[in-house]
C-alpha positions as CSV (number, residue, x, y, z in Angstrom):
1,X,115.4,111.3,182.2
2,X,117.6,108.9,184.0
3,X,119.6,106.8,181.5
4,X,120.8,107.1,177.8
5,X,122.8,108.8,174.8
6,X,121.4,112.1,173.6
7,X,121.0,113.2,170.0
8,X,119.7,117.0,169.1
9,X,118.5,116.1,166.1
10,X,115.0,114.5,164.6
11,X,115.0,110.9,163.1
12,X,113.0,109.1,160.8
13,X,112.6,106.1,162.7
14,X,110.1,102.8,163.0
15,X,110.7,100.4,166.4
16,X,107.4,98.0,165.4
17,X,108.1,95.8,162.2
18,X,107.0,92.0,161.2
19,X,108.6,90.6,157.9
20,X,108.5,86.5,157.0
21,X,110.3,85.8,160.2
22,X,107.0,86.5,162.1
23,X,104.1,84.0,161.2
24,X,102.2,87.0,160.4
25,X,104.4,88.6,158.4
26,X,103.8,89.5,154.8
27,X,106.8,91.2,153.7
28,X,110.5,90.2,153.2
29,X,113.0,92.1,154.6
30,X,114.6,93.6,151.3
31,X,110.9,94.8,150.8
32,X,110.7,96.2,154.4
33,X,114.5,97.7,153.5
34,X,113.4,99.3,150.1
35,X,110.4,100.5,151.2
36,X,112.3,102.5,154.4
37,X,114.5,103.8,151.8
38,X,112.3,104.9,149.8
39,X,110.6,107.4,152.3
40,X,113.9,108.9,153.9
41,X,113.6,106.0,156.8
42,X,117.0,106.3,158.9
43,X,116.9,103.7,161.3
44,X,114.3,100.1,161.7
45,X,113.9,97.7,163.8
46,X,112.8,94.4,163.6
47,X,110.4,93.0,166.2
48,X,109.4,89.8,165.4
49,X,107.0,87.7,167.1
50,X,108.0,85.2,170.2
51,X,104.9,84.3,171.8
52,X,106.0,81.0,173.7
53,X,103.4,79.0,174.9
54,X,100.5,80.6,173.8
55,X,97.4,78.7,174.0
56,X,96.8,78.6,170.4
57,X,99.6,76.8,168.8
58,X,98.4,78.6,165.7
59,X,99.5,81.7,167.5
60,X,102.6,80.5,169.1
61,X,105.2,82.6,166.7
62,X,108.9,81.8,167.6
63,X,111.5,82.7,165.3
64,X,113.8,80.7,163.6
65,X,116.6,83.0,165.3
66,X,119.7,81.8,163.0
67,X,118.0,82.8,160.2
68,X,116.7,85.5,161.5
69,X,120.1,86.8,162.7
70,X,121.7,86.4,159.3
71,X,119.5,88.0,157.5
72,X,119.2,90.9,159.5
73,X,123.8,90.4,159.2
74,X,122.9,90.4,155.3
75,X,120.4,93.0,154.6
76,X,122.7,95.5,156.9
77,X,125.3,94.6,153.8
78,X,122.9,95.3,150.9
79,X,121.6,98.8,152.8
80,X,124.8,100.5,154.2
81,X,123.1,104.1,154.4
82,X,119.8,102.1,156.6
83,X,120.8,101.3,160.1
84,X,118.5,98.0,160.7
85,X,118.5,96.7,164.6
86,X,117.9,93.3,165.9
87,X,114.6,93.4,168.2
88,X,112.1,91.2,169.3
89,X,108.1,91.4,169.9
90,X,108.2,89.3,173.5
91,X,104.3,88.4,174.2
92,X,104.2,87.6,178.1
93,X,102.5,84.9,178.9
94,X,102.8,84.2,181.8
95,X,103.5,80.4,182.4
96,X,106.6,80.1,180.1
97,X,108.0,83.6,181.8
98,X,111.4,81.6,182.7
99,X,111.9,79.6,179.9
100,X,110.9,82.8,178.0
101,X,113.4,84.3,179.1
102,X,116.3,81.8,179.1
103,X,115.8,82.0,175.1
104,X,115.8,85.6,174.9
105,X,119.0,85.6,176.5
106,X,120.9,83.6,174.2
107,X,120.3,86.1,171.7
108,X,121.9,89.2,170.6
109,X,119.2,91.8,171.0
110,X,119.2,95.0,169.9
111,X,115.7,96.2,171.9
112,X,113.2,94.2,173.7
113,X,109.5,95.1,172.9
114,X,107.5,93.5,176.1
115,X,103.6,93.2,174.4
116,X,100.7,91.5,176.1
117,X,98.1,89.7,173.9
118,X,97.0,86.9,175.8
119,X,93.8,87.7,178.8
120,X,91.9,85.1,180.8
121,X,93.7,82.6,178.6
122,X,92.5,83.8,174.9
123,X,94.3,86.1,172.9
124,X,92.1,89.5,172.3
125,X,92.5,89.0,169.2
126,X,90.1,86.2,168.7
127,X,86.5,87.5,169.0
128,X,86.1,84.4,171.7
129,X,87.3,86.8,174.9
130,X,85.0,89.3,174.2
131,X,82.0,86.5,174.7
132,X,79.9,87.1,178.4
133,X,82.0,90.0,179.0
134,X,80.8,93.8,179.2
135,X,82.9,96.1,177.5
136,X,83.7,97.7,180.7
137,X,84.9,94.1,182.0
138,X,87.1,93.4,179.1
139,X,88.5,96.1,178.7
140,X,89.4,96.2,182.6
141,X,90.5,93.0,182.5
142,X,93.0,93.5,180.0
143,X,94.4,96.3,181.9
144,X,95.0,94.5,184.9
145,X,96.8,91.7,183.3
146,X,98.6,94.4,181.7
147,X,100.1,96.1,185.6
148,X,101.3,92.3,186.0
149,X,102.9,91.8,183.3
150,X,104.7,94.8,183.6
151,X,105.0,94.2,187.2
152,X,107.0,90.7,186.5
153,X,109.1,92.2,184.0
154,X,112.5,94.1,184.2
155,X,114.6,93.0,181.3
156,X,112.7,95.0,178.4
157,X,113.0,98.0,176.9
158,X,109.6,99.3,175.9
159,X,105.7,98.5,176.0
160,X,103.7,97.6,172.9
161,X,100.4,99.1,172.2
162,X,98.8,99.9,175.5
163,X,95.3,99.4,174.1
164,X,96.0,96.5,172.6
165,X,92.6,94.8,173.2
166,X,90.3,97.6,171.7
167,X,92.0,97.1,168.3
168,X,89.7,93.6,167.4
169,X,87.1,94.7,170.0
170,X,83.1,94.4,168.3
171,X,82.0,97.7,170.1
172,X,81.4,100.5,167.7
173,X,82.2,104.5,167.7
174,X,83.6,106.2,170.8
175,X,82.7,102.8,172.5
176,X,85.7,101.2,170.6
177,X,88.8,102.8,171.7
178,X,90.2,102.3,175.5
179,X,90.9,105.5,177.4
180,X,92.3,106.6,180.2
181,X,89.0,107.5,182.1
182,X,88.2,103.6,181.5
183,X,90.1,102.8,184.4
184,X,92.8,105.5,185.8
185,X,93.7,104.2,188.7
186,X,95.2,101.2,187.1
187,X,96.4,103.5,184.2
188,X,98.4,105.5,186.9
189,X,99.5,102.5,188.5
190,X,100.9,101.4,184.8
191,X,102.6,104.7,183.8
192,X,104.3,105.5,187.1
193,X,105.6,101.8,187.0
194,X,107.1,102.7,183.3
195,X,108.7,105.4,184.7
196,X,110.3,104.0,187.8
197,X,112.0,100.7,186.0
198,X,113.2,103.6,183.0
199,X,111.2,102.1,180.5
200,X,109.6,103.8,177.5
201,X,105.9,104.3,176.3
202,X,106.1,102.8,172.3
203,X,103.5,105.0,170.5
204,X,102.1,102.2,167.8
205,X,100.3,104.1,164.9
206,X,98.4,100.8,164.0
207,X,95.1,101.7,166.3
208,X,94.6,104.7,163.9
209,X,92.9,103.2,161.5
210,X,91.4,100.6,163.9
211,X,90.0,103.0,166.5
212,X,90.9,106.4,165.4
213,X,93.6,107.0,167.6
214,X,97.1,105.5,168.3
215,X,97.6,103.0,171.3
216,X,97.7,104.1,173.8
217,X,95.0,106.9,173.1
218,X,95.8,110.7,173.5
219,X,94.1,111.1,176.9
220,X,97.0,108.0,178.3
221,X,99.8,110.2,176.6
222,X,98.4,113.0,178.0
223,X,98.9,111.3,181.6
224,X,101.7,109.8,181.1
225,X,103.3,113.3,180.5
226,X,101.8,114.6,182.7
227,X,103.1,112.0,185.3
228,X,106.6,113.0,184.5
229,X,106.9,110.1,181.4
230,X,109.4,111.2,178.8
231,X,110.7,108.3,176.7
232,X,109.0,107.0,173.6
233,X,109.2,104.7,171.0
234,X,107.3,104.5,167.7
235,X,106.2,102.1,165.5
236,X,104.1,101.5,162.8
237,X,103.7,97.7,163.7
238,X,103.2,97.0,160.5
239,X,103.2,93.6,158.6
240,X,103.3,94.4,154.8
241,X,104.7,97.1,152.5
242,X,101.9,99.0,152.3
243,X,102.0,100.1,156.3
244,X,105.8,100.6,156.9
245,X,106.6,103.6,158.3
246,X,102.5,104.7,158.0
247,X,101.3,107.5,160.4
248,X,104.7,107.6,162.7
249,X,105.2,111.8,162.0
250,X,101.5,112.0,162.4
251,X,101.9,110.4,166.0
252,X,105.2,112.3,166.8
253,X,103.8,115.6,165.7
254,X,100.7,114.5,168.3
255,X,103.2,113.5,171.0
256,X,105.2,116.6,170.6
257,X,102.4,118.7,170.7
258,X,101.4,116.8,174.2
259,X,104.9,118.3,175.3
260,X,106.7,114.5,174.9
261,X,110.4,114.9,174.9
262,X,112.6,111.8,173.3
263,X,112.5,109.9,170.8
264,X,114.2,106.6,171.7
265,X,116.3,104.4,169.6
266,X,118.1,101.1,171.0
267,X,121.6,99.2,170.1
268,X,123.0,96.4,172.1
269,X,120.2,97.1,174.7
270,X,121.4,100.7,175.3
271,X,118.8,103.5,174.6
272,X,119.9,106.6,172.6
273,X,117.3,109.3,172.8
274,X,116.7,112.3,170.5
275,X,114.5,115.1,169.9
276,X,110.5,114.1,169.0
C-alpha cells in the first residue's frame, strides 16, 4: 500500500453505476438513490459512460456533464445520510486518447473508472468481433489491447471488468469465462502494471450471472494477490433498479477470503481505503 486514507471499518459501497445520464441507462438517479437507501448502501458512485469516438456512433455515450453535475449537486440535497460521488466510465479508445482527455479534465471528478470495450475496431459487445476468430484468439486479443491501454494510461483510478469480452462471448459452459491460465503472461504483465502506477483492481459483480464468476475471474484475483495487489473497487455495474448494489458482499466475502485487503473509496481523485 503506497498511497491513501485508511478507514478500520467495513462499508456498504458500489463504485460501478449507470442512470439516464448514460445512453444505456435505465434508471434515474432518485431511483438509483432510493434503492441504495433502501439496502443500508453508504456510499455510490456514478460512472457514467464517455466512450469518445467509438466506431459506432450508436455507442458513442458522452454525458451531458452540466446536467449531469447538477443533478449529482441535487440528489446529494434530497439524500443527506447517502454520500453520492461524481465518477466517470472512460472507454479508451485509442484514437481520441488526447482529446479524451482534455474533456475529462475540465471536469470535477470524483474517481476515474479506465474500461476497455472497443478490440480490432468492434466493440465485444456486438457479436461481429467474435466472427473468424477462435475463442482462444479473441479472447487473447482482448487482453493485449487491454496491457496497452493500461500502458497509455496514468490519470485513472481503477480498471473496469477485466474480462470484459467473455460477458457477450457465444461460447458455452467453462468455455465462456476468461481465466487467468488463458494467457498469464499477459495477465502478469497487467497486474504488476496495476500495482506499480497504484491503481486498483474494480471487482464488477455483473459477470456472475453472465459467466458464473465476477470479472475478473477468481483464479485473476487469486494472482493478483498473490502478486502483491491490495486495492479494490466494487461495483455492481448495474443499469436499472433491479441490479444496484446486486452480488457486491458476495464478491467481497470472495475477495476477502482470497486474503484482499482494501476496500477503496475515491473523493476529489484521492483514494480512502477501508477494510474488505
Amino acid at each position: 500500500m503506497k498511497k491513501g486514507l485508511f478507514h478500520v471499518e467495513q462499508q456498504r459501497m458500489d463504485y460501478h453505476l449507470h442512470t439516464i445520464h448514460s445512453a444505456d441507462g435505465e434508471q434515474s438517479l432518485e431511483e438509483l438513490c432510493t434503492a441504495m437507501e433502501r439496502q443500508g448502501v453508504q456510499e455510490i458512485c456514478l460512472t457514467e459512460h464517455f466512450d469518445l469516438g467509438h466506431p459506432d456512433p450508436e455507442l458513442m455515450f458522452i454525458p451531458d456533464w452540466p446536467a449531469y453535475a447538477e443533478d449529482v449537486r441535487q440528489a446529494r440535497l434530497r439524500h443527506p445520510g447517502l454520500t453520492i460521488r461524481f465518477g466517470v466510465e472512460m472507454g479508451d479508445i485509442a484514437t481520441h486518447r488526447t482529446e479524451a482527455a482534455a474533456v475529462l479534465d475540465r471536469q470535477p471528478l470524483d474517481f476515474r473508472l479506465l474500461s476497455l470495450h472497443v478490440v480490432d475496431g468492434h466493440d465485444c459487445w456486438e457479436p461481429v468481433y467474435y466472427q473468424e476468430k477462435t475463442r482462444d484468439e479473441a479472447y487473447l486479443a482482448y487482453v493485449r489491447a487491454t496491457f496497452e491501454t493500461l500502458s497509455y494510461w496514468d490519470d485513472f483510478d481503477s480498471l473496469a471488468h477485466l474480462g470484459y469480452v467473455a460477458k457477450f462471448a457465444p461460447y458455452q459452459g467453462d468455455k465462456r469465462p476468461l481465466v487467468y491460465e488463458d494467457a498469464p503472461e499477459e495477465f502478469d504483465a497487467i497486474l504488476r502494471l496495476l500495482i506499480r502506477k497504484d491503481k486498483c483492481l474494480e471487482v464488477n459483480t455483473s459477470g456472475l450471472d453472465a459467466t458464473g464468476d465476477v470479472f475478473p475471474h477468481t483464479s485473476i484475483l487469486r494472482r493478483y494477490i498473490a502478486l502483491g495487489g491490495e486495492c479494490f473497487t466494487f461495483g455492481s455495474d448495474s443499469h436499472t433498479v433491479a441490479r444496484d448494489y446486486q452480488y457486491i458482499e458476495r464478491a467481497k466475502d470472495l475477495v476477502r477470503a482470497l486474503g484482499g485487503r482494501w476496500q477503496c473509496a475515491f473523493h476529489d481523485r484521492k483514494k480512502i481505503c477501508c477494510r474488505i
